[in-house]
C-alpha positions in Angstrom: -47.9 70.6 -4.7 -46.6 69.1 -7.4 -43.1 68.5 -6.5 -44.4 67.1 -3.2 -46.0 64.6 -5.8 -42.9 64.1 -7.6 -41.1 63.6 -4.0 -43.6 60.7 -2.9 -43.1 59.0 -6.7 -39.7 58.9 -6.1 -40.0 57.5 -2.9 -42.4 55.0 -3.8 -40.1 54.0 -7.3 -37.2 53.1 -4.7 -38.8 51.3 -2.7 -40.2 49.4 -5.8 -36.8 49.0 -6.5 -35.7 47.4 -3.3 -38.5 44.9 -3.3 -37.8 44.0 -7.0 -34.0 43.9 -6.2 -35.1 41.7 -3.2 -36.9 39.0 -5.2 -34.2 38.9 -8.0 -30.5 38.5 -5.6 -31.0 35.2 -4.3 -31.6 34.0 -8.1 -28.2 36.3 -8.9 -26.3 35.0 -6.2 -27.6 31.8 -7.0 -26.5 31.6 -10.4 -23.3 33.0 -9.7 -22.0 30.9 -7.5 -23.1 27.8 -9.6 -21.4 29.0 -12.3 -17.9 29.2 -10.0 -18.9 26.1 -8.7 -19.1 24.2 -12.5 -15.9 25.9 -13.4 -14.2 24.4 -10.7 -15.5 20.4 -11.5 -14.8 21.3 -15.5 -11.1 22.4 -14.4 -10.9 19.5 -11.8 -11.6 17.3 -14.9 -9.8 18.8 -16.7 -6.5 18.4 -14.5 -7.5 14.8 -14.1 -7.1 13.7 -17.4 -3.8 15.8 -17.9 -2.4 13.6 -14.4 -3.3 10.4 -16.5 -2.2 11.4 -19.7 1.0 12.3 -18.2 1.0 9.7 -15.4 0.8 7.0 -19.1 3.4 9.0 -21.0 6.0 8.6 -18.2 4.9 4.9 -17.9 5.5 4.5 -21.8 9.4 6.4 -22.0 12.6 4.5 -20.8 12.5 4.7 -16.8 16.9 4.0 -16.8 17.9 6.2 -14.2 14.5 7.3 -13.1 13.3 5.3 -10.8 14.9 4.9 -7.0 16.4 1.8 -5.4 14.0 -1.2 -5.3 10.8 1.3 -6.8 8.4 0.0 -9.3 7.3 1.6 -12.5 3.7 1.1 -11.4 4.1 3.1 -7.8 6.6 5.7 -9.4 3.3 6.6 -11.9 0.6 6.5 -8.7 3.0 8.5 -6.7 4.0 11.3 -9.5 0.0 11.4 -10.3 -0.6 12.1 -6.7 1.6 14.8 -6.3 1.0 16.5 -9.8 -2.7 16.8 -8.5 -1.4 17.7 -4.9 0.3 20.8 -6.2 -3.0 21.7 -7.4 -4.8 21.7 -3.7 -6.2 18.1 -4.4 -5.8 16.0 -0.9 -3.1 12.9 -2.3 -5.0 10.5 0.3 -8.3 10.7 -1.2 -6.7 10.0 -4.5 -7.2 7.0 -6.5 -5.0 5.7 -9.4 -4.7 2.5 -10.8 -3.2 0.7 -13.3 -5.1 -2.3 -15.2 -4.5 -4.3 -18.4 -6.4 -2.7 -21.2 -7.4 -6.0 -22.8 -8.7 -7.8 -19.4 -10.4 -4.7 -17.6 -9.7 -5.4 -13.8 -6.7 -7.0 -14.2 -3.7 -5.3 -12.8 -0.7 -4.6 -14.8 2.9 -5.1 -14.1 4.7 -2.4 -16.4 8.2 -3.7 -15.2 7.0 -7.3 -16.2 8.9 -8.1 -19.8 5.8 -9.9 -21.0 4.1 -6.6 -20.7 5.9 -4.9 -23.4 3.9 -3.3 -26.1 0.7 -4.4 -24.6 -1.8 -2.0 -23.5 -2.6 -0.2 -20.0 -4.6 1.4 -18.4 -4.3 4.9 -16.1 -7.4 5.5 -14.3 -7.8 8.2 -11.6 -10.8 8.3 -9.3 -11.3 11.4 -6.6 -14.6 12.3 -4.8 -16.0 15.4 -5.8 -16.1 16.2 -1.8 -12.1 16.7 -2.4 -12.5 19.3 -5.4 -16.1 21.6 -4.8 -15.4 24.4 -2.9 -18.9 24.0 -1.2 -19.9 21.3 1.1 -20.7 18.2 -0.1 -22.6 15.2 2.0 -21.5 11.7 2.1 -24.6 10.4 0.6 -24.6 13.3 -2.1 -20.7 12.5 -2.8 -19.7 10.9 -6.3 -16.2 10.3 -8.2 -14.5 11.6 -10.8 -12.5 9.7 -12.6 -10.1 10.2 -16.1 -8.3 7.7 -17.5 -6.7 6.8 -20.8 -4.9 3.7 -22.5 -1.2 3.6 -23.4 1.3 1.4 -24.9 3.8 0.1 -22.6 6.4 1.0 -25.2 9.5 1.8 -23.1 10.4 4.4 -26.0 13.8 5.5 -25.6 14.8 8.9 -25.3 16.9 11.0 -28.0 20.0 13.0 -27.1 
């Protein structure tokens, strides 16, 4: 009789278990996949200010030789900023980069214009979280990320 007892206590403990384990996945899963889902947007933001940084660099070197037959400096920087982040799984048409005077925010910025030299710019990169969470994201839920950083427009020459 009393391992009939000890039979219907195990019984009863796993199915104590079951409803306990029941109540408690959701939150698990729950938790996990938020935690995949930040790592993604801190990465994402991560790559995006890397894109301007380097987008500004290339902007701030000595473009001789660099740039193709009747391209500007400013769509050579939007078009190597696209593709970094395309290589990355990021879609290059919901992409936004721009290039603005530092000193008159809004103002767009010639860096092939000679009054330009040594004055400030800024790289600024704007994609809608929709393009980077791997979960769906509605359009009235949807917000941008954005990076950007100010650079000299220094043309500094390169050393052989």
């Amino acid at each position: 009789m009393k391992s009939n007892r000890t039979h219907q206590r195990q019984i009863l403990r796993r199915a104590a278990v079951a409803v306990e384990f029941a109540f408690v996945a959701p939150f698990l899963i729950g938790t996990a996949l938020g935690i995949v889902e930040l790592t993604r947007a801190f990465d994402a933001q991560n790559l995006l200010e890397t894109a301007a940084r380097e987008g500004a660099r290339f902007a701030s070197m000595d473009r001789e030789g660099i740039l193709q037959e009747g391209q500007s400096t400013n769509s050579k920087l939007v078009q190597d900023v696209k593709n970094f982040l395309a290589s990355s799984g990021l879609d290059p048409q919901k992409i936004i980069v721009t290039v603005t005077d530092a000193e008159n925010p809004g103002a767009p910025f010639d860096l092939d214009a000679p009054a330009n030299d040594l004055r400030l710019f800024k790289v600024e990169i704007l994609v809608p979280y929709s393009n980077v969470s791997y979960t769906p994201v509605s359009e009235s839920n949807d917000f941008s990320m954005a990076a950007s950083i100010i650079f000299r427009n220094g043309r500094a020459t390169l050393s052989e």
